[in-house]
N, C-alpha and C positions, 0 to 999 in steps of 0.2 A: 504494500500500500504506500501510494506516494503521500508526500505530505508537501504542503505549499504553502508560504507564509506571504502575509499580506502585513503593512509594517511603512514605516517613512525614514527618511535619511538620517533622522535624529540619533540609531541603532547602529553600531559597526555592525558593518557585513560579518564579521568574523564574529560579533557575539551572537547575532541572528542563528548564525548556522550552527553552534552550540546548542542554544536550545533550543533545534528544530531538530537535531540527531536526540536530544533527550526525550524528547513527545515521541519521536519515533521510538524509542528503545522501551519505554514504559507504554506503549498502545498496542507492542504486541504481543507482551507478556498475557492480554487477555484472550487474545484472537483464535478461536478454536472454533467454533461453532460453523464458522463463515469460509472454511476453506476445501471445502467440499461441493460450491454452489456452483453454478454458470456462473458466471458476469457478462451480464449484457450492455453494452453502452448504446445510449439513446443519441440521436442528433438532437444541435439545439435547434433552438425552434419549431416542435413539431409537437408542443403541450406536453402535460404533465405524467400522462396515463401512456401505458405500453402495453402493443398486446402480445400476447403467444398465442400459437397455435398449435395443438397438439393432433398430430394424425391417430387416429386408431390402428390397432392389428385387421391385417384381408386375412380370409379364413383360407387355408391349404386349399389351392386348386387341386382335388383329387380324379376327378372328373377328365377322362381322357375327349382329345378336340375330336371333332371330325372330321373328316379328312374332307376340304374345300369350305367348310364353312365355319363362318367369323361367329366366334362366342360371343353372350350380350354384352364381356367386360364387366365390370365391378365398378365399387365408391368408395371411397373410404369417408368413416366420421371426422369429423372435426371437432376438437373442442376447445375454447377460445378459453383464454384468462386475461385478467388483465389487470394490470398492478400501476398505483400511481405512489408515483415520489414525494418525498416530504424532506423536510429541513430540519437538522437538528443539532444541536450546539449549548455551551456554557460559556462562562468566564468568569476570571475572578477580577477583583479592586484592590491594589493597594495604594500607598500614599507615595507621595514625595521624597518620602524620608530614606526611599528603596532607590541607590542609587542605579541606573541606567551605564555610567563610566567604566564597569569592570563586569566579571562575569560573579555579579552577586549572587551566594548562595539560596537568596530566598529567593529570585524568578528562578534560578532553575531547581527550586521546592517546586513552585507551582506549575513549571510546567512536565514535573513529573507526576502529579496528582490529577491534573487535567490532562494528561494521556493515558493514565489507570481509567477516569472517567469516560473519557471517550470510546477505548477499546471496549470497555464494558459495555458500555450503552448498543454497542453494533453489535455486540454478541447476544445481548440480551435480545435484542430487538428479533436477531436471527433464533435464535434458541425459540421463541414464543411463539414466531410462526411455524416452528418443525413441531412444536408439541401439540399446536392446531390441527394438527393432520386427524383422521376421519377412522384411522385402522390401529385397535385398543388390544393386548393380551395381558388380561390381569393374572398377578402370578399367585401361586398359593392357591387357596381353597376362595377369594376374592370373585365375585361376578360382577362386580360395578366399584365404584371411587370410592364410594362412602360406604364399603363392606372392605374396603382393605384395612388388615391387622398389619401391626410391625413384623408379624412372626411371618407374614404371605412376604418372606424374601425375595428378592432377583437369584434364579439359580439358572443353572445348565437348562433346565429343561424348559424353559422361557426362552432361552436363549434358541435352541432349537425350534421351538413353534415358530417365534418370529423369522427364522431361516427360511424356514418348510416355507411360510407364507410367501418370503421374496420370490425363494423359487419356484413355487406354483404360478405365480404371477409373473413370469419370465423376467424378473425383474435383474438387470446386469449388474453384475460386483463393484465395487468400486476401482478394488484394485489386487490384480494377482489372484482375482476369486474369490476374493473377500470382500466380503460389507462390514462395514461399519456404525459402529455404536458410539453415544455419548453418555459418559455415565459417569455418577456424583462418586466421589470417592469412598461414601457411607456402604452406596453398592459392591464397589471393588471391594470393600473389604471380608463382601460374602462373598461375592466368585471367586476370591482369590483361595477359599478354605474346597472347592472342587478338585480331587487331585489332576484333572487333566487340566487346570488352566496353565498357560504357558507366560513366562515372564518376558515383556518386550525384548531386554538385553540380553536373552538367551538366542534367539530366533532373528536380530534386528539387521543384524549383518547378512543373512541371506532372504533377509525380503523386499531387497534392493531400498532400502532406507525407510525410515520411523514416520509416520504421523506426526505432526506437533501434538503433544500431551499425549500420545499411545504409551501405554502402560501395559498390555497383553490382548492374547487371542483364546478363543473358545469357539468350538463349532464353525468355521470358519467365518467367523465376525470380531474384527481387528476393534479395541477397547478404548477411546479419549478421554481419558478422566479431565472432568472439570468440576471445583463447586460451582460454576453458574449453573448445573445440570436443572434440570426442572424439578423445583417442589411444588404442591398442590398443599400448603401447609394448613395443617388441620381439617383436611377435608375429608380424610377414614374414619373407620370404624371410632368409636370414642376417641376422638380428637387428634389421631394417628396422623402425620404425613405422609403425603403418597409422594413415592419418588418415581419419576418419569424418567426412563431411560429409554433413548429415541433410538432406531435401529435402522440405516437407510443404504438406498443402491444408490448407481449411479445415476445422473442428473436429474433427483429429486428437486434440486430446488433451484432458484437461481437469484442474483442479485443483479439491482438495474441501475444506472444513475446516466444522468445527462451528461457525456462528454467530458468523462473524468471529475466532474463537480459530487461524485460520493466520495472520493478522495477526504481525509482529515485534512484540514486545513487550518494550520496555526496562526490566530490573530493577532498583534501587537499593539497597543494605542498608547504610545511614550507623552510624559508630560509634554502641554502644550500644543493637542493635537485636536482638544474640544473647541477650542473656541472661546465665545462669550458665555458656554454652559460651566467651561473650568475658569473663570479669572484670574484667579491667582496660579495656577499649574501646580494644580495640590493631588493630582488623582490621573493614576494609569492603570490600564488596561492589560490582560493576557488571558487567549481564550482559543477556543479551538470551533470549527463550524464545519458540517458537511452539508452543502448545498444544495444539492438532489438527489436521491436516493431512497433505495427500497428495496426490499425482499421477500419472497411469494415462494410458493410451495407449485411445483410445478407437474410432479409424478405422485399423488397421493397414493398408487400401488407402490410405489417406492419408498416410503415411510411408513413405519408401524412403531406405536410408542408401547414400550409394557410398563406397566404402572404397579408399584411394589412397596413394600414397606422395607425397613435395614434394620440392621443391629444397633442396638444404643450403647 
């Protein structure tokens, strides 16, 4: 993810460029959720909303031709989606007293706090939309949300239904044959007591390189531990949370933005850059903004969440 700063002459170049490698380095400490998706880029000017078009499966021509004569041909469905972009951003205030002349420790506090913020927020944003998805395996003795116990764990054999499922729905691996999973570290810590599960750094070298945050494999579905994973808190059985662990192929989903404007973009507004609103140049700015952008579920066979309780 590129990052672009917007800023006036008041700032050496060379401290700009400090802390715009520090927003980068704390934005993607969170970035996991989001690296599995399309990205689609939009032209500008052509509005706010983008569509997709998803063709359906033709059924097996088993039917042998005739000899001279033209078959009626076939159609395939269509089915449209369509995702519109939004704007999203923070920043912080401090004073005067924050000198601009040197590479002060306190802007590059904030703008590594406001790179945690931001990575987070794109994750979140993407995490919410995968756990939106339509296709549920509650684990345990569990038949809906609010009947899952802590004791209804993530094991193997969740792990498996939601396989079965991918592959009955011909759904493609992501990578090397495997699908992947997003899961809270509370979960890992139950698949990890399955004696088949395998530890990333055992297997990492011959599967032609790691996941960001892959932690291991099961059933042929590669494991990214995050806490951003999905909780539903308080939503089980007597006030249990349900933990969501999302299981997906390939291009379930995708992300959109207008001409690189989903990009992070780190803002600057150095004393004396308000106007008549700051008089005395008592108050500066640093913040971060992404422009247009958006994220949509594109393959709902391609995602299936199982929903679980964990060990306390």
């Amino acid at each position: 993810m590129a990052i672009h700063t917007t800023t006036t002459p008041s700032i050496a170049p060379e401290f700009q460029t400090f802390y715009n490698r520090t927003l980068l380095k704390r934005l993607r400490q969170n970035y996991v959720h989001r690296q599995f998706s399309q990205k689609k880029p939009m032209p500008k000017n052509n509005g706010k909303t983008v569509q997709f078009r998803r063709f359906g499966d033709l059924a097996p021509a088993t039917t042998p031709l005739t000899e001279g004569v033209t078959p009626a041909g076939n159609s395939a469905a269509v089915t449209e989606i369509f995702a519109t972009v939004a704007q999203y951003g923070d920043y912080l205030e401090f004073s005067d007293m924050v000198s601009l002349t040197a590479l002060d420790p306190e802007l590059v506090s904030y703008a590594e706090v406001l790179g945690d913020q931001a990575g987070e927020t794109l994750d979140i944003l993407t995490r919410d939309e995968l756990a939106s998805g339509t296709n549920v395996i509650y684990a345990g003795t569990a038949t809906s949300r609010d009947t899952v116990k802590v004791d209804d764990k993530l094991t193997s054999l969740e792990i498996r239904k939601a396989r079965r499922f991918l592959k009955k729905h011909k759904v493609k691996p992501v990578s090397g044959g495997f699908y992947v999973a997003f899961v809270h570290p509370d979960a890992v810590f139950d698949l990890q007591a399955d004696p088949l599960w395998q530890e990333a750094e055992k297997y990492g070298n011959n599967a032609g390189g790691l996941f960001d945050g892959e932690i291991g494999r099961l059933f042929g579905v590669r494991f990214i531990e995050t806490p951003n994973a999905k909780i539903f808190e308080g939503a089980g059985a007597n006030g249990a949370d349900v933990y969501a662990t999302i299981v997906l192929g390939a291009d379930a989903y995708g992300e959109v933005d207008i001409e690189g404007s989903g990009n992070v973009k780190n803002i600057i507004k150095p004393l004396g850059s308000s106007g008549t609103n700051d008089p005395l140049d008592q108050r500066q700015t640093t913040g971060w903004k992404v422009q247009a952008w958006t994220v949509k579920r594109l393959q709902e066979l391609a995602i299936v969440r199982i929903e679980h309780g964990a060990s306390l």
